[in-house]
C-alpha positions as CSV (number, residue, x, y, z in Angstrom):
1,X,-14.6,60.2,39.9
2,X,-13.2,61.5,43.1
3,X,-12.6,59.5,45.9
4,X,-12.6,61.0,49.2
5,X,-10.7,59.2,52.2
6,X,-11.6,59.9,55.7
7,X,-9.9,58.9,58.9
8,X,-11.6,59.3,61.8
9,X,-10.1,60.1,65.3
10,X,-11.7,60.0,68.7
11,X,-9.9,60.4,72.1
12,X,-6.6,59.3,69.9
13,X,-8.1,56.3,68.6
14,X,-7.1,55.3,65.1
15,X,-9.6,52.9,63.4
16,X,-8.7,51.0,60.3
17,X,-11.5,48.3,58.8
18,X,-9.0,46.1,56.5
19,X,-10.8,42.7,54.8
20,X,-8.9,39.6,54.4
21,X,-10.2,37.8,50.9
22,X,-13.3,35.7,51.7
23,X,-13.8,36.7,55.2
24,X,-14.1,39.9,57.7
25,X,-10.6,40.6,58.7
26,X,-9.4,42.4,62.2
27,X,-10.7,45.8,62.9
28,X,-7.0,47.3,64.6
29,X,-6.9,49.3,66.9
30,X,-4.1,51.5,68.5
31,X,-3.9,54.2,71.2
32,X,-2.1,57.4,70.0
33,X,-1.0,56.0,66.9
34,X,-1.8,55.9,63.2
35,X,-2.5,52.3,62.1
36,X,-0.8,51.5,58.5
37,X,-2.9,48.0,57.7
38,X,-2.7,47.1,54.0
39,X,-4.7,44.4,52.6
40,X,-2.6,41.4,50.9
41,X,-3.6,38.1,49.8
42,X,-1.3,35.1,50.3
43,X,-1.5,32.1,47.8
44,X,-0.9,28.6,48.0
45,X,-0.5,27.0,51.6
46,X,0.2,30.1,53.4
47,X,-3.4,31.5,52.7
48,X,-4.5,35.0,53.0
49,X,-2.6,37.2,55.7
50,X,-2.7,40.4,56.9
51,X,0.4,42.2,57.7
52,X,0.4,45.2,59.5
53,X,3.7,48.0,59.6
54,X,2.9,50.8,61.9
55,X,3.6,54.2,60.3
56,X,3.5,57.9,62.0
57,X,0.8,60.1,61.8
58,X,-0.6,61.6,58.6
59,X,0.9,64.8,59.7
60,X,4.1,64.3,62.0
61,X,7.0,61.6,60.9
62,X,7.5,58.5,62.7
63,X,9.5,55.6,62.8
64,X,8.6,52.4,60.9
65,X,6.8,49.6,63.1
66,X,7.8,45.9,62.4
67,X,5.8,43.6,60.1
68,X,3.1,41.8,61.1
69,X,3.2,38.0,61.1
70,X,1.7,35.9,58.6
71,X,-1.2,33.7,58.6
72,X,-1.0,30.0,58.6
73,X,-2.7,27.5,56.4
74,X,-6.1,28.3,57.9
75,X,-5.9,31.5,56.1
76,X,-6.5,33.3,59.7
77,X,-5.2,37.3,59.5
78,X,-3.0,38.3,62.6
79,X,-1.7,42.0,62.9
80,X,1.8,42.9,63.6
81,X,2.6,45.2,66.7
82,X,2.1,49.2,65.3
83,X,5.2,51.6,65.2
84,X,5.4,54.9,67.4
85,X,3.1,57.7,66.6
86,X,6.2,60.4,65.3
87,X,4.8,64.0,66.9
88,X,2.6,66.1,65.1
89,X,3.9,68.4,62.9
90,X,2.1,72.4,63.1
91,X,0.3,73.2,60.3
92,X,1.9,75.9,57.5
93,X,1.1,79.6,57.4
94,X,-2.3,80.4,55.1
95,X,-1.1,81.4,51.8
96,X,-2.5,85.0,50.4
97,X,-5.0,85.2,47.8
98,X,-4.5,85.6,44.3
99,X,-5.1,88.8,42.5
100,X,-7.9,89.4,39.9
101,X,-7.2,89.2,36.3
102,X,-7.8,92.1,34.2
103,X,-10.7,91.8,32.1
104,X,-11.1,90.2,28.5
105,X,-11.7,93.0,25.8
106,X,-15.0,92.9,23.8
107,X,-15.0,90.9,20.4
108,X,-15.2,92.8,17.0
109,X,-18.6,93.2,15.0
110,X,-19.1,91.4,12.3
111,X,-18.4,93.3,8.8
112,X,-21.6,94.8,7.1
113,X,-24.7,96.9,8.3
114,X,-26.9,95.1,10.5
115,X,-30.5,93.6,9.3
116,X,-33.4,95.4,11.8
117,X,-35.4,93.0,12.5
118,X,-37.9,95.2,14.3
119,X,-41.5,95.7,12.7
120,X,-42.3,97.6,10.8
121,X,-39.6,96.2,8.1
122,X,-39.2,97.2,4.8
123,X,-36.4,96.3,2.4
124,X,-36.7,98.0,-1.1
125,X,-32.9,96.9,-2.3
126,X,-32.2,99.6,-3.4
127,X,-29.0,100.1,-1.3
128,X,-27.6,96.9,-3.3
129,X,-27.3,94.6,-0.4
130,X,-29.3,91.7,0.3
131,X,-28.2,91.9,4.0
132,X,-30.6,90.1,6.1
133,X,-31.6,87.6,3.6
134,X,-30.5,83.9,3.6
135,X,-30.8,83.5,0.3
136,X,-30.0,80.7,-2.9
137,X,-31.0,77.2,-0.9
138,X,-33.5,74.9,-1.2
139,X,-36.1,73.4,1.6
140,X,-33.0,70.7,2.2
141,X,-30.7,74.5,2.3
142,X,-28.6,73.0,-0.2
143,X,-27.8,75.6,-2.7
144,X,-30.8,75.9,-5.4
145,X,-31.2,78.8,-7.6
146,X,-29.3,82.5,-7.5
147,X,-30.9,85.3,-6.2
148,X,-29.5,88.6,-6.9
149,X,-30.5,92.3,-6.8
150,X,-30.2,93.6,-10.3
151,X,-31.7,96.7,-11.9
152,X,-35.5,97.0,-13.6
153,X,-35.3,100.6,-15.0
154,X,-34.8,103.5,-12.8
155,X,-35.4,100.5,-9.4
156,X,-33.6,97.8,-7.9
157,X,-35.0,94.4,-6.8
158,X,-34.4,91.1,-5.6
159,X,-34.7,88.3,-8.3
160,X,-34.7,85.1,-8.3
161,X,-32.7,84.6,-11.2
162,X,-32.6,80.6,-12.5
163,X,-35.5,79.0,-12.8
164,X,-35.6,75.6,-10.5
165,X,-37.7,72.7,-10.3
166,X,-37.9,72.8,-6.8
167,X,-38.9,76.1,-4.9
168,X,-35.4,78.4,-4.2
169,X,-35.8,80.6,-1.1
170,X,-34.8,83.6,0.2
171,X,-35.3,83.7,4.3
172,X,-35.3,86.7,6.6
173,X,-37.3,88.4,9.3
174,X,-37.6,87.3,13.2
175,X,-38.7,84.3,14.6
176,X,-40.1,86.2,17.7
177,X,-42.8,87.7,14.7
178,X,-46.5,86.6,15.9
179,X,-49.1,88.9,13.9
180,X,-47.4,89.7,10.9
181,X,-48.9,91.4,7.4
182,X,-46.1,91.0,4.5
183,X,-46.7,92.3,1.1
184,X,-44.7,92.6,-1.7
185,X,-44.7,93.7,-5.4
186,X,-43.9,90.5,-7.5
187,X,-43.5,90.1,-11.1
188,X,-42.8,86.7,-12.8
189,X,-40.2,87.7,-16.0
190,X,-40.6,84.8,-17.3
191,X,-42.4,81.2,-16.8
192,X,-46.1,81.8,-16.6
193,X,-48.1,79.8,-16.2
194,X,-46.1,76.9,-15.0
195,X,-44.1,80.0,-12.3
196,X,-45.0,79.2,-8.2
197,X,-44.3,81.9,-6.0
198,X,-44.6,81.4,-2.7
199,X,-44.8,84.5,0.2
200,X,-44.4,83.1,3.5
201,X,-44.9,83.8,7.4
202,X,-44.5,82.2,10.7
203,X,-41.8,80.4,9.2
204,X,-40.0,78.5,12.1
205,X,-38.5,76.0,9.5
206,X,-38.4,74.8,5.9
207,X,-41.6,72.1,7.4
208,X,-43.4,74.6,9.7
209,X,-44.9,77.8,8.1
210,X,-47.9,79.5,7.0
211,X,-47.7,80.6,2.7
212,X,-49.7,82.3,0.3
213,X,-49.0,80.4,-3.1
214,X,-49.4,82.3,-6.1
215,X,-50.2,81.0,-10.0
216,X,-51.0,82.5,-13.0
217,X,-54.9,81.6,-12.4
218,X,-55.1,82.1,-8.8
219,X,-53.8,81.9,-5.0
220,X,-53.8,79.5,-2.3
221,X,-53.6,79.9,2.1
222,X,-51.9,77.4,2.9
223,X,-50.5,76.4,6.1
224,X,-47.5,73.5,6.8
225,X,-46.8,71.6,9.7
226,X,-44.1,69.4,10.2
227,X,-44.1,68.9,6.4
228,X,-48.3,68.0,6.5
229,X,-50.2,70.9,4.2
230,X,-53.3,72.4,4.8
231,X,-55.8,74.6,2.4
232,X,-57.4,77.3,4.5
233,X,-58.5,79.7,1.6
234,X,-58.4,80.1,-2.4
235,X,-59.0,83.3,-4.5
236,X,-59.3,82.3,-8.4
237,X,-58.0,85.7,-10.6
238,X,-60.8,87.1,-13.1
239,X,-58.2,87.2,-15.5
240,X,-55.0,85.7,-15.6
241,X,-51.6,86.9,-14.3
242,X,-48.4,87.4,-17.2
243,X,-45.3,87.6,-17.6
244,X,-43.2,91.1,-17.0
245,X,-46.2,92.9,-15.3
246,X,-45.9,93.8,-11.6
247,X,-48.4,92.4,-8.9
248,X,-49.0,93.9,-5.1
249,X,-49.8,90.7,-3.4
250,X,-50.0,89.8,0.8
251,X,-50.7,87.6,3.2
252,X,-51.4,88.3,7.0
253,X,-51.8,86.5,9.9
254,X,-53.5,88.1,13.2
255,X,-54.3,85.0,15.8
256,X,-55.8,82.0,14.2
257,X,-57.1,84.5,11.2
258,X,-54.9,84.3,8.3
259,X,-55.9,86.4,4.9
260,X,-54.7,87.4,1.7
261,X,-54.4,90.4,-0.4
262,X,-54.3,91.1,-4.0
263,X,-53.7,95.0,-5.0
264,X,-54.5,95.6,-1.4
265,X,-57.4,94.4,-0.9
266,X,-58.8,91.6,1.0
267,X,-59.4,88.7,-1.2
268,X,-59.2,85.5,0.9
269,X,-59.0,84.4,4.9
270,X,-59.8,81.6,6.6
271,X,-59.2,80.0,10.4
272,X,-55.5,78.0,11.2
273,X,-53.6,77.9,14.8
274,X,-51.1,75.3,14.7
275,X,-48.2,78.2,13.4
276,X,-47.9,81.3,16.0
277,X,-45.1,83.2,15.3
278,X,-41.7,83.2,12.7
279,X,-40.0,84.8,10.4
280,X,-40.8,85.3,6.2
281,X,-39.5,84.0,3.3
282,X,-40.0,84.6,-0.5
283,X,-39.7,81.4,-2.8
284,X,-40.0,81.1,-6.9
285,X,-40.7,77.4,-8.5
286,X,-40.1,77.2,-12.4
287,X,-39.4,80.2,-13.7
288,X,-37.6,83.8,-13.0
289,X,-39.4,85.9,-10.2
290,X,-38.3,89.4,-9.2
291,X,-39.7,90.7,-5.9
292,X,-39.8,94.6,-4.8
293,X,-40.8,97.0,-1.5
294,X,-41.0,93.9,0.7
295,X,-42.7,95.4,3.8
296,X,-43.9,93.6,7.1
297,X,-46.1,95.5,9.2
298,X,-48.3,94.7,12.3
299,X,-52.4,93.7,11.0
């Protein structure tokens, strides 16, 4: 807190407003001098007084006035006679400003290639670096599961490599994404048909996203909001997905329109708003899921 004193002078007159303890003391008053009151409170029979030394100006030096008297036993304040006003001192030469400071050099990058974020985005791993990918947590991002890019064949890809009760993610992408189409080729190596996979878009947070759910018999639209889930749309598979085949599966969102894709083609779409623009995320539930040519375009 800053407390801000502030004496004001008129035609020479110093005014001082000084309370004596349970009543209105003397307002003093002295030509061409600086009044000095202080406040004190007697005890006993002397009650409260009000002594009064004069002192010089704030800025010249003056001599020291008497005391004041003190009050009786009514308590009454009386003020001593004020000193000499001691002459006013000229004011010091304007000092000269300080010089600039030179500027602060510019921090150093981070290590590693930077994730574009831009659309279109495509990340086929095969430069070995899951850069761009927050990876290995659960919806709590606790660490749940390990994803890795390993080798199938000639390829790389991103798999999801200990099969977890609860989903494991792998996040990336730009929150700024509205319309969004993101397809990926997905192959369950092994845990069908108990395997989830999950592709997601709009995701703002682990309780806020729109999803495309995939099992072995069919897949789901599916949008959550603060943690509440909605069904938009289902397509059931003629014939069952396996284990260690590849699958081209999507899920855009354009608007309130949201659709899937299986093998590129249309399969699914129905109508949701509440989610309007996020990142993606891939997930895998109960079983070892390896993901390839993950590719986000504008529908």
């Amino acid at each position: 807190m800053r407390i801000v004193e502030r004496r004001f002078r008129a035609n020479s007159l110093a005014w001082t407003l000084a309370w004596a303890t349970g009543a209105l003391g003397a307002v003093a008053c002295a030509n061409g001098v600086d009044a000095g009151q202080r406040e004190v409170t007697g005890s006993g029979s002397s009650g409260a007084f009000l002594t009064s030394g004069a002192g010089g100006s704030l800025d010249g030096t003056g001599s020291a006035g008497t005391a004041g008297s003190t009050g009786g036993n009514t308590g009454m304040a009386t003020t001593g006679t004020g000193g000499e006003a001691g002459a006013r001192a000229s004011g010091g030469a304007s000092g000269s400003g300080g010089s600039g400071g030179s500027p602060g050099s510019a921090g150093s990058g981070g290590s590693g290639p930077a994730a574009s974020t831009q659309l279109p985005f495509h990340d086929d791993f095969e430069d070995g670096d899951p850069n761009g990918w927050m990876a290995s947590i659960d919806a709590e991002q606790m660490p749940l599961g390990k994803w890795s890019i390993v080798a199938d064949g000639a390829t790389k890809v991103y798999e999801e490599q200990q099969a977890t009760s609860d989903p494991s993610w792998a996040v990336g992408g730009d929150y700024r994404w509205t319309d969004q189409h993101l397809e990926a080729k997905v192959k369950v190596v092994s845990g069908f048909p108990d395997t989830l996979v999950m592709l997601v878009v709009r995701f703002t947070s682990f309780k806020t996203y729109c999803f495309l759910e995939v099992r072995s018999n069919q897949m789901k639209i599916r949008v959550k909001v603060d943690g509440s889930t909605t069904d938009v749309g289902t397509y059931k598979f003629p014939t069952a997905l396996v284990d260690g085949t590849w699958y081209t599966v999507g899920i855009s969102a354009k608007g309130s329109t949201i659709a899937a894709y299986f093998a590129g083609a249309q399969v699914a779409m129905g109508s949701n708003s509440s989610v309007t623009a996020g990142g993606i995320a891939l997930t895998a539930t109960d079983g070892v899921v390896a993901f390839d040519d993950v590719a986000v375009t504008a529908p």
